[in-house]
LUMKE-849170 format. One record per atom (N, C-alpha, C): x, z, y; atom name. Coordinates in nm, 3 decimals, m for minus. Each point is the difference from the previous one (the first is absolute). Layout:
<pts>
+---------+---------+---------+-------+
:      c1 :      c3 :      c2 : atomo :
+---------+---------+---------+-------+
:       X :       Z :       Y :    CA :
...
+---------+---------+---------+-------+
</pts>
This chain:
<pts>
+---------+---------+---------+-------+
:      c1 :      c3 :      c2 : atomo :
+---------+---------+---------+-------+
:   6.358 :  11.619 :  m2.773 :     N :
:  m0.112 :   0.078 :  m0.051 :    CA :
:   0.028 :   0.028 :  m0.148 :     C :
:  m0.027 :   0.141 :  m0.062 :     N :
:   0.048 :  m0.006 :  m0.131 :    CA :
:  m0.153 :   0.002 :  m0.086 :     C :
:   0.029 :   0.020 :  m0.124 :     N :
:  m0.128 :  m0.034 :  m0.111 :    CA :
:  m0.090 :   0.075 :   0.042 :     C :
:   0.020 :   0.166 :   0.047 :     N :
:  m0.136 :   0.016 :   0.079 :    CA :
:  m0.076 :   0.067 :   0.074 :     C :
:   0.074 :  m0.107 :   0.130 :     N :
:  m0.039 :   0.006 :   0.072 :    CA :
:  m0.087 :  m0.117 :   0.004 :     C :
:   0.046 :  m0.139 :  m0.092 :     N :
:  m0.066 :  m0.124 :  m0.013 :    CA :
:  m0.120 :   0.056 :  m0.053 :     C :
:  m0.012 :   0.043 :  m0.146 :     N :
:  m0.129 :   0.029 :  m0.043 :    CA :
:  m0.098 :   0.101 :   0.071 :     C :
:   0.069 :   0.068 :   0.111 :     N :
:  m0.114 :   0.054 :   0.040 :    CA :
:  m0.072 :  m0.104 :   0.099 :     C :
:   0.125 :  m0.056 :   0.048 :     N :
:  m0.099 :  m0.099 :   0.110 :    CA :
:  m0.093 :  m0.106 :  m0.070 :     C :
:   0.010 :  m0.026 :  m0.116 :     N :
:  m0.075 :  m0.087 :  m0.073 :    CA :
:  m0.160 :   0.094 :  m0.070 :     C :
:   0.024 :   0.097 :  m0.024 :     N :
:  m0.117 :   0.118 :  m0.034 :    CA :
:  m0.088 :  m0.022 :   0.097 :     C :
:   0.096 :   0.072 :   0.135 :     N :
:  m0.087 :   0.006 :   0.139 :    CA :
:  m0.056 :  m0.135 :   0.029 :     C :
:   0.068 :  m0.125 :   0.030 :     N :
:  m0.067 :  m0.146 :   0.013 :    CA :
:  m0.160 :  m0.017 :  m0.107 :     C :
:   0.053 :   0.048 :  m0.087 :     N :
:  m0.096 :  m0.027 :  m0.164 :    CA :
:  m0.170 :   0.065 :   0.034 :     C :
:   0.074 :   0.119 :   0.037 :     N :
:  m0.145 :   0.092 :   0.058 :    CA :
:  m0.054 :  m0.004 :   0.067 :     C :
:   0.083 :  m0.068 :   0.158 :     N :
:  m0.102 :  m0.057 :   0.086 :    CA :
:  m0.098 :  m0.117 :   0.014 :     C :
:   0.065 :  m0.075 :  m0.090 :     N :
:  m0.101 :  m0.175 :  m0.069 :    CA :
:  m0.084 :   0.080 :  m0.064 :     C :
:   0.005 :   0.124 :  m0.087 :     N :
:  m0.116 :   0.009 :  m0.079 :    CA :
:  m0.167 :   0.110 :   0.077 :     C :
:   0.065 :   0.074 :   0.090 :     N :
:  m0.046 :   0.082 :   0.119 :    CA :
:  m0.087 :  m0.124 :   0.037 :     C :
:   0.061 :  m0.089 :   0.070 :     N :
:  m0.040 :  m0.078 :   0.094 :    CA :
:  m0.121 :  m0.107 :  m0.061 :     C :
:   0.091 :  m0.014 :  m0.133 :     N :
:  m0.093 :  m0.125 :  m0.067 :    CA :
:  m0.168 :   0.080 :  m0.003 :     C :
:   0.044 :   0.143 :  m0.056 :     N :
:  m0.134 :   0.069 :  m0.061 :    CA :
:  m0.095 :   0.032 :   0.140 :     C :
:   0.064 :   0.058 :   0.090 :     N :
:  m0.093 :  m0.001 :   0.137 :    CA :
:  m0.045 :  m0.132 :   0.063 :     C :
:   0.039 :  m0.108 :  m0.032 :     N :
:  m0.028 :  m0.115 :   0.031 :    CA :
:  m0.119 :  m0.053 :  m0.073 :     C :
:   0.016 :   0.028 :  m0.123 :     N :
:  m0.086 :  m0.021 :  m0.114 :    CA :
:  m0.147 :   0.063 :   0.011 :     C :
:   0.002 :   0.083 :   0.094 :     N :
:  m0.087 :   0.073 :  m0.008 :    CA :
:  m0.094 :   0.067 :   0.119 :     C :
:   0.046 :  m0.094 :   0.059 :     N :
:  m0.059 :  m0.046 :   0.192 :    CA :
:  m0.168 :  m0.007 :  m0.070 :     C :
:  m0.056 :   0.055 :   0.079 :     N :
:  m0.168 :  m0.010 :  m0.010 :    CA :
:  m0.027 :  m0.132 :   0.132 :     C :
:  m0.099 :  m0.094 :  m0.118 :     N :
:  m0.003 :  m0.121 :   0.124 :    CA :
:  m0.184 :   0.013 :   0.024 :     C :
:   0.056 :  m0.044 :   0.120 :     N :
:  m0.145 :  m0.014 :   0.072 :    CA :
:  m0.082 :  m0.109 :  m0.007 :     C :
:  m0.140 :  m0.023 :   0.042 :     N :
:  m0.120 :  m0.098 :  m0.012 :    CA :
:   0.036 :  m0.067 :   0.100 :     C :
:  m0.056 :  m0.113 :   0.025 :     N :
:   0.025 :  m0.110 :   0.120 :    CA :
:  m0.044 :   0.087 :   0.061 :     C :
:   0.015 :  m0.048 :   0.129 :     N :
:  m0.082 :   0.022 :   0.116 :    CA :
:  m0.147 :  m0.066 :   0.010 :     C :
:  m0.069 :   0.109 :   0.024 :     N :
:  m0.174 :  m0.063 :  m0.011 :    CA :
:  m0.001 :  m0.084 :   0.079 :     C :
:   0.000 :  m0.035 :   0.141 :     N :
:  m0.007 :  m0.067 :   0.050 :    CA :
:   0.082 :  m0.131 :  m0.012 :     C :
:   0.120 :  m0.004 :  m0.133 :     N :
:   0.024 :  m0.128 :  m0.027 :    CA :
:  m0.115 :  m0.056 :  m0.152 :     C :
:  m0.066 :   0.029 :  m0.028 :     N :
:  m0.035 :   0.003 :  m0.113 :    CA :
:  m0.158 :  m0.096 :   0.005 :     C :
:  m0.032 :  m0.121 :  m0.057 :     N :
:  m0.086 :  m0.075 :   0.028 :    CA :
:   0.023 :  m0.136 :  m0.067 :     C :
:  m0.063 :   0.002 :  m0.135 :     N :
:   0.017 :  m0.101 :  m0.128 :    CA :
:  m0.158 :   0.028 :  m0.033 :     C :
:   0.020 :  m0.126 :  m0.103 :     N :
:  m0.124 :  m0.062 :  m0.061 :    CA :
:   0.050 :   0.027 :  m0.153 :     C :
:  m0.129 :   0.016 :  m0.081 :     N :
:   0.038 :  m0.004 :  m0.173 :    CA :
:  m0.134 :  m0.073 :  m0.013 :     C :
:   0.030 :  m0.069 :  m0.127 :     N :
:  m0.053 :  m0.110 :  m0.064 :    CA :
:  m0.039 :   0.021 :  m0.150 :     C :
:  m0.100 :   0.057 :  m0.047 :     N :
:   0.027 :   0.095 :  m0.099 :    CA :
:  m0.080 :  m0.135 :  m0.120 :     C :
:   0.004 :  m0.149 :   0.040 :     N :
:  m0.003 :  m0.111 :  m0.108 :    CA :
:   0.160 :  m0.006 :  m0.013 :     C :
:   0.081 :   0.024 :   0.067 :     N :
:   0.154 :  m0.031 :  m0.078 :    CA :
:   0.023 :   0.114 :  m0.098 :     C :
:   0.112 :  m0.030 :  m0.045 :     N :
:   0.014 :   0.086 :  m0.097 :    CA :
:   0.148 :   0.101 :   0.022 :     C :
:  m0.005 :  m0.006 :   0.116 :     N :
:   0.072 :   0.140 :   0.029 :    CA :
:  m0.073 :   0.113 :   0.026 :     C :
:  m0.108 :   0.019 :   0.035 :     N :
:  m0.117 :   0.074 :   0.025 :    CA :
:  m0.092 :   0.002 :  m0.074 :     C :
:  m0.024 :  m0.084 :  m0.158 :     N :
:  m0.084 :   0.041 :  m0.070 :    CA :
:  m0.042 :   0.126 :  m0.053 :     C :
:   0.088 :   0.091 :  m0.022 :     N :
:  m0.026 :   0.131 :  m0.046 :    CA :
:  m0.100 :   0.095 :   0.105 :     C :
:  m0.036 :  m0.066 :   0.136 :     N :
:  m0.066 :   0.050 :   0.110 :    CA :
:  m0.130 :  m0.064 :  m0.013 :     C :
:  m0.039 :  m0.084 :  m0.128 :     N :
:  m0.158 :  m0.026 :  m0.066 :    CA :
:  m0.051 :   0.117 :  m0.066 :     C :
:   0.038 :   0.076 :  m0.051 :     N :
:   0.001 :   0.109 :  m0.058 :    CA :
:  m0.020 :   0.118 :   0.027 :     C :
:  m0.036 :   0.109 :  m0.045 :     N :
:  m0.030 :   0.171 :   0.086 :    CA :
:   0.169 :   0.034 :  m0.092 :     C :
:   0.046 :   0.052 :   0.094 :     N :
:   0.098 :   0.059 :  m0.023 :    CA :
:   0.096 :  m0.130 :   0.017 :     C :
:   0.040 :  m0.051 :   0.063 :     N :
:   0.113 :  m0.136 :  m0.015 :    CA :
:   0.074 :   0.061 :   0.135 :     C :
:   0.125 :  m0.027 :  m0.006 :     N :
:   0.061 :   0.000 :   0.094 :    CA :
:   0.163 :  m0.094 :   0.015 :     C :
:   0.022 :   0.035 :   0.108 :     N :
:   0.093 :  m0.132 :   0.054 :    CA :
:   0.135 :   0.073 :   0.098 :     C :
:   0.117 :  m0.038 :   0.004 :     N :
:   0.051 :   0.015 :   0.146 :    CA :
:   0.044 :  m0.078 :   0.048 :     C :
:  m0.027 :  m0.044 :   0.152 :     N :
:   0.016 :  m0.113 :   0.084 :    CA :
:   0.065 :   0.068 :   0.165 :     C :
:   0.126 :  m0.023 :   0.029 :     N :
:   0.030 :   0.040 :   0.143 :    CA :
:  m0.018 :   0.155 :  m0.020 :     C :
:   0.072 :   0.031 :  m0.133 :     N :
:   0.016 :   0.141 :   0.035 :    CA :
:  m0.127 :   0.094 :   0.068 :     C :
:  m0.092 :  m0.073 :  m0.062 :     N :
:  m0.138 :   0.081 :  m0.049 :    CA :
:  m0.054 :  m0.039 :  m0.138 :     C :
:  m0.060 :   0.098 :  m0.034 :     N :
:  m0.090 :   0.003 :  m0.140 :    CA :
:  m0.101 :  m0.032 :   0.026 :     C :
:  m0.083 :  m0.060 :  m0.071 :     N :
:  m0.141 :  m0.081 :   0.047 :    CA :
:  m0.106 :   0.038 :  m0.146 :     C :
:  m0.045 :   0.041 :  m0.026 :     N :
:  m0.051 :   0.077 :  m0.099 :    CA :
:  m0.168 :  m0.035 :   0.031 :     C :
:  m0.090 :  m0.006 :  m0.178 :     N :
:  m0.151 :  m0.011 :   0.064 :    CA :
:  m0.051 :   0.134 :  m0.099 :     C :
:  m0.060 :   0.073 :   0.099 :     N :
:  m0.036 :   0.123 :  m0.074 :    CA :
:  m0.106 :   0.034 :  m0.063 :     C :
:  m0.003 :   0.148 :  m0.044 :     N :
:  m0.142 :  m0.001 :  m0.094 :    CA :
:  m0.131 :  m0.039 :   0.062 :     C :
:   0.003 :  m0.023 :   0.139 :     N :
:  m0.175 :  m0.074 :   0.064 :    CA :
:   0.039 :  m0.129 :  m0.022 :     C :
:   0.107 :  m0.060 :  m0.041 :     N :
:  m0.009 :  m0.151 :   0.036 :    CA :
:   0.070 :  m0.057 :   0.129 :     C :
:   0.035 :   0.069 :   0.111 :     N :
:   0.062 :   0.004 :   0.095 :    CA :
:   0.135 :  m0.023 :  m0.016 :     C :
:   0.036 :  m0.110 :   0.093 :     N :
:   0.128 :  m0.044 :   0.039 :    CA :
:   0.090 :   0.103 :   0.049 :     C :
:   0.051 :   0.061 :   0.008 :     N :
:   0.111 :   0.081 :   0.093 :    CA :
:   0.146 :   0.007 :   0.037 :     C :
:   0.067 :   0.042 :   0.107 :     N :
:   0.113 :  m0.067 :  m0.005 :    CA :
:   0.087 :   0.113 :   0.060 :     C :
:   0.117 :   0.030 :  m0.065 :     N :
:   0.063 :   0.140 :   0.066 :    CA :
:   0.162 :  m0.047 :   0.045 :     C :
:   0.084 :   0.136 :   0.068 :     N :
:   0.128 :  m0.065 :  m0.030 :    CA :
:   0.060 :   0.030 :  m0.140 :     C :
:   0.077 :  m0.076 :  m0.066 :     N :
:   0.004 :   0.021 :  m0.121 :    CA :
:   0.132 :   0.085 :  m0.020 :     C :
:   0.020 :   0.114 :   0.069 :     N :
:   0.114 :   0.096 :   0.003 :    CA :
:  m0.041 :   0.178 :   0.055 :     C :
:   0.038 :   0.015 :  m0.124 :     N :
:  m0.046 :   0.167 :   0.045 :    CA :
:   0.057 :   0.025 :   0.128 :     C :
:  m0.099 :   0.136 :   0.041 :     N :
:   0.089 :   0.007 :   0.156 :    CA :
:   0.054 :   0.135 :  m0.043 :     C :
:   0.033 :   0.023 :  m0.103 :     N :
:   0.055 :   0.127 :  m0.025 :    CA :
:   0.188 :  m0.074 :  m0.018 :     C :
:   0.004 :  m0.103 :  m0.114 :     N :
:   0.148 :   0.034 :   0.021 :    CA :
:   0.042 :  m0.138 :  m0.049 :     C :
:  m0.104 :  m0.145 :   0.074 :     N :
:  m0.020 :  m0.074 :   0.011 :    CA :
:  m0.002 :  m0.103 :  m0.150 :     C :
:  m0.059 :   0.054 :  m0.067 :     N :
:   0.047 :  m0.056 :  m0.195 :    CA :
:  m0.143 :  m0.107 :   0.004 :     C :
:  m0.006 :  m0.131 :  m0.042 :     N :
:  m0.077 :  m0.134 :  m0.036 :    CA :
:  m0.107 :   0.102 :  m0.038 :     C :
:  m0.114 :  m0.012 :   0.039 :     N :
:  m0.146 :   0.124 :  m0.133 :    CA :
:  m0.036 :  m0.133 :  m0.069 :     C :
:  m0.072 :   0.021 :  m0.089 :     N :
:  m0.069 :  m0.047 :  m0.147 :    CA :
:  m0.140 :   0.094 :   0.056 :     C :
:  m0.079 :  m0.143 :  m0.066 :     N :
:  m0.172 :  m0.001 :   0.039 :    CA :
:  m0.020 :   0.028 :  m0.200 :     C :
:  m0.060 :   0.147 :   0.018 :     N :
:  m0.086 :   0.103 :  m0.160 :    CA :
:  m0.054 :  m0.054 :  m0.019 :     C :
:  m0.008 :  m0.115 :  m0.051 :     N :
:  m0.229 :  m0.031 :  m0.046 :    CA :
:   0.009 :   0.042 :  m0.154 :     C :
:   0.023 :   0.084 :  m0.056 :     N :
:   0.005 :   0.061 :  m0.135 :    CA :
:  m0.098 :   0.139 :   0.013 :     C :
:  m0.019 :   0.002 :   0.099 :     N :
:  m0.052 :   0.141 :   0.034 :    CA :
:  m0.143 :   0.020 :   0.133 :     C :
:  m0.162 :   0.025 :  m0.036 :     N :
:  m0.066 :  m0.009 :   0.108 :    CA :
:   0.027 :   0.064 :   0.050 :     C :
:  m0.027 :   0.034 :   0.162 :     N :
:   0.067 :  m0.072 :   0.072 :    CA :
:   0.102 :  m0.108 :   0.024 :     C :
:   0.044 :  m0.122 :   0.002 :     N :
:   0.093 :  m0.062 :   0.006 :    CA :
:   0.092 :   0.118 :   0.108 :     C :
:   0.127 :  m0.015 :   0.003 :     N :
:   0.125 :   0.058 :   0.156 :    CA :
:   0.070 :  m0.023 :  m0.010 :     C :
:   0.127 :  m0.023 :   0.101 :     N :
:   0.102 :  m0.040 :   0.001 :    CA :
:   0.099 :   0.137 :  m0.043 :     C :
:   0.155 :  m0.090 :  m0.062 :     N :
:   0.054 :   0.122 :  m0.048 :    CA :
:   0.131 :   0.002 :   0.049 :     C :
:   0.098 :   0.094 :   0.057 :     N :
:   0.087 :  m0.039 :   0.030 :    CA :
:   0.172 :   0.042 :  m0.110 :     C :
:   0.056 :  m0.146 :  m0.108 :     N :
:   0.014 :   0.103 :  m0.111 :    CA :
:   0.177 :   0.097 :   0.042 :     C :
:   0.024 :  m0.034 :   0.096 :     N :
:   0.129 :   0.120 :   0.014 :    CA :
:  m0.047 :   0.139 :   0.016 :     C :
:  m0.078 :   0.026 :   0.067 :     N :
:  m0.066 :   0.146 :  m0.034 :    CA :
:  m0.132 :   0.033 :  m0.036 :     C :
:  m0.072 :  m0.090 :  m0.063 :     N :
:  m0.159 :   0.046 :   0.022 :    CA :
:  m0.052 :  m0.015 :   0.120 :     C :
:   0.012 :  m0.014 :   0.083 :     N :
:  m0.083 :   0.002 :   0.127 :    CA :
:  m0.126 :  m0.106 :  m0.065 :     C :
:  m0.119 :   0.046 :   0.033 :     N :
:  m0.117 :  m0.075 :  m0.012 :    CA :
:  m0.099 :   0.009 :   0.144 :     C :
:  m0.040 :  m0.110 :  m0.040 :     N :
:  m0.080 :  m0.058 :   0.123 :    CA :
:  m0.165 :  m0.056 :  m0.040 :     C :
:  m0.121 :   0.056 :   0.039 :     N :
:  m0.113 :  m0.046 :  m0.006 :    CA :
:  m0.042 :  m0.151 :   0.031 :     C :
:  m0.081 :  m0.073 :  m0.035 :     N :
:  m0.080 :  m0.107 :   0.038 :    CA :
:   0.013 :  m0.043 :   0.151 :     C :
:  m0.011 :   0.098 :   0.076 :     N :
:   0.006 :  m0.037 :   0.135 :    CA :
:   0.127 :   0.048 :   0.046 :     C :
:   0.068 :   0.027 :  m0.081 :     N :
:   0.175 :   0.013 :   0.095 :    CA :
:   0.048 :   0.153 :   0.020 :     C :
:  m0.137 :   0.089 :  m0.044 :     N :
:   0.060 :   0.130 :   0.066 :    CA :
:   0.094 :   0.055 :  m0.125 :     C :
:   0.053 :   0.126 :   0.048 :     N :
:   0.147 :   0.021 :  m0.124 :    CA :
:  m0.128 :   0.131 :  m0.047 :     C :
:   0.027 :   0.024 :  m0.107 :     N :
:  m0.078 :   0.084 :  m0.081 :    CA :
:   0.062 :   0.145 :   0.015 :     C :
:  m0.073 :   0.094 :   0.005 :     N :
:   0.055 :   0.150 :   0.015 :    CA :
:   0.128 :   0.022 :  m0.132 :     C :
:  m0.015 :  m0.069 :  m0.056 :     N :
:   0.127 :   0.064 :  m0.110 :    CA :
:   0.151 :  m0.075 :   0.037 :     C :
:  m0.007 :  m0.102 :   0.098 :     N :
:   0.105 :  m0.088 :   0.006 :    CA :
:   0.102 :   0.104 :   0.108 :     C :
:   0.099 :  m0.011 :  m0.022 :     N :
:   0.130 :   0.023 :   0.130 :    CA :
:   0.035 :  m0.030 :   0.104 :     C :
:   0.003 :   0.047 :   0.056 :     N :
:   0.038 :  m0.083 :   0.150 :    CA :
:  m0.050 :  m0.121 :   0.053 :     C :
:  m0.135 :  m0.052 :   0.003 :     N :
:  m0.040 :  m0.095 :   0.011 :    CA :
:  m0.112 :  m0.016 :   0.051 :     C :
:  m0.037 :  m0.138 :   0.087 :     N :
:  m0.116 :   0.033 :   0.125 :    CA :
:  m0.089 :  m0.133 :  m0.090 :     C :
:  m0.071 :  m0.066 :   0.112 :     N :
:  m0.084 :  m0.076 :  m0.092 :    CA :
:   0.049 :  m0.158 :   0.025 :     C :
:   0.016 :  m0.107 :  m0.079 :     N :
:   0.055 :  m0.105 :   0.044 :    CA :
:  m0.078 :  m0.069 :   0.076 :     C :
:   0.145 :  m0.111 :   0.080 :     N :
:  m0.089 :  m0.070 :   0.117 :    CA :
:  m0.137 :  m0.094 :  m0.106 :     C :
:  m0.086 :   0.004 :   0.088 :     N :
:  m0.101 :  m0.127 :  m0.107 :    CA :
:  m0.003 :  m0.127 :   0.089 :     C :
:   0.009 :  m0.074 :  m0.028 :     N :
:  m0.032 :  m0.178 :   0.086 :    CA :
:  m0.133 :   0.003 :  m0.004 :     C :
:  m0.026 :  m0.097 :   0.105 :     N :
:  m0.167 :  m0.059 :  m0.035 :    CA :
:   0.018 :  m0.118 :  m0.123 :     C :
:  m0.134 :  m0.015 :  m0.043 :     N :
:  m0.036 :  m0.100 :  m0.077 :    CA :
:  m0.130 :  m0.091 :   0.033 :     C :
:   0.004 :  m0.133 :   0.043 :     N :
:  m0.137 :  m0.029 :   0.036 :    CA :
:  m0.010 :  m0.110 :  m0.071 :     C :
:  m0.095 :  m0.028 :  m0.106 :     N :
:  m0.022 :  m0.105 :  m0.063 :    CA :
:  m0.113 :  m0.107 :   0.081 :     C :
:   0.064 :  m0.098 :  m0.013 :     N :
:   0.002 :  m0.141 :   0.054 :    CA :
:  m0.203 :  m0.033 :   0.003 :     C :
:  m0.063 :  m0.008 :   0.052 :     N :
:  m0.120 :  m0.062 :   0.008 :    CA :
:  m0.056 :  m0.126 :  m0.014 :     C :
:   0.128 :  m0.064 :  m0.060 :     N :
:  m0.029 :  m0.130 :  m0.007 :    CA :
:   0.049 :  m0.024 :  m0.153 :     C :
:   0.104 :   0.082 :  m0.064 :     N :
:   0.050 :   0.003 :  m0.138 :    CA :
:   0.046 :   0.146 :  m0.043 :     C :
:  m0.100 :   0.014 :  m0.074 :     N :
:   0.000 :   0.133 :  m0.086 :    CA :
:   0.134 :   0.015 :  m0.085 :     C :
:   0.068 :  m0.112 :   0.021 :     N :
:   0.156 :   0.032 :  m0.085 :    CA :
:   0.099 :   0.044 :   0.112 :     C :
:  m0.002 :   0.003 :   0.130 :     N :
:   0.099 :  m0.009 :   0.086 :    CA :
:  m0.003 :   0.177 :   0.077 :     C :
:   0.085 :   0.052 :   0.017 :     N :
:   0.002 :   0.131 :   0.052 :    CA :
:   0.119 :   0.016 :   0.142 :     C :
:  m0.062 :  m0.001 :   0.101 :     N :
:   0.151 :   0.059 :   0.079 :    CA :
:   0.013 :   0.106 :  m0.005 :     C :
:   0.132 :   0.048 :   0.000 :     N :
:   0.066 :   0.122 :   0.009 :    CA :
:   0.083 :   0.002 :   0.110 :     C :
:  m0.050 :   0.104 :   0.142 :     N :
:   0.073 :   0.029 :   0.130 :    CA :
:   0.013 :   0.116 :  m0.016 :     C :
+---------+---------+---------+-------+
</pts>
C-alpha cells in the first residue's frame, strides 16, 4: 500500500467514527414504559425537597416531577417527544412550563406542547396520588 492510499484509508476510517459517533450521540431516547412505572416520593427527604415549594422540581426514573402554580404535584416523561432532549421545569415565568432547551419546544402545565413549539404532541403525564395517610408521600404510576 503506498502513502496514499494509506491516508486515504485512514481519512475514510476517521469519518466513519465521527458519522457514527455523532448519529449515535444523538439517538432521541424514550420514557419508560407506563406500565413499568410505579414509585413512591418522600418529599421529608431531601432529594425531593424542592417539591415543598410552588415551582420545585425533580427528576426521578426519567420523569420530571414538578409542583406547579396550583400547588399540585405533577409528573411527566422528562424527554421531549420531539427530538428526545432532558426539558427543564420555567418557574421564572407565570405560568410555570416545561421547556425543551435543544429547540424551544415548550410544553404547558398539563403536558400539552404549545402552538409555537415544532413538531411536538403533548407529553405522556403519570398519575400522582398523594398518600391519605401522609401528606409527604406521593405515588407516581
Amino acid at each position: 500500500m503506498d502513502r496514499k492510499d494509506f491516508l486515504s484509508s485512514i481519512g475514510l476510517s476517521a469519518a466513519a467514527l465521527l458519522v457514527g459517533g455523532c448519529l449515535g450521540g444523538c439517538e432521541k431516547e424514550d420514557a419508560p414504559n407506563p406500565a413499568s412505572v410505579d414509585f413512591t416520593i418522600d418529599l421529608s427527604q431531601s432529594e425531593f425537597a424542592s417539591l415543598r415549594n410552588i415551582g420545585g422540581s425533580v427528576y426521578k426514573n426519567n420523569i420530571i416531577i414538578a409542583k406547579n402554580n396550583n400547588g399540585t404535584i405533577v409528573a411527566f416523561t422528562q424527554f421531549c417527544n420531539h427530538e428526545g432532549a432532558v426539558l427543564n421545569y420555567v418557574n421564572s415565568t407565570n405560568p410555570f412550563y416545561f421547556r425543551c432547551p435543544r429547540h424551544g419546544a415548550t410544553f404547558e402545565q398539563n403536558g400539552n406542547g404549545t402552538y409555537t413549539s415544532p413538531g411536538v404532541s403533548s407529553l405522556y403525564q403519570y398519575t400522582v396520588t398523594q398518600d391519605t395517610n401522609n401528606s409527604n408521600l406521593f405515588r407516581i404510576h
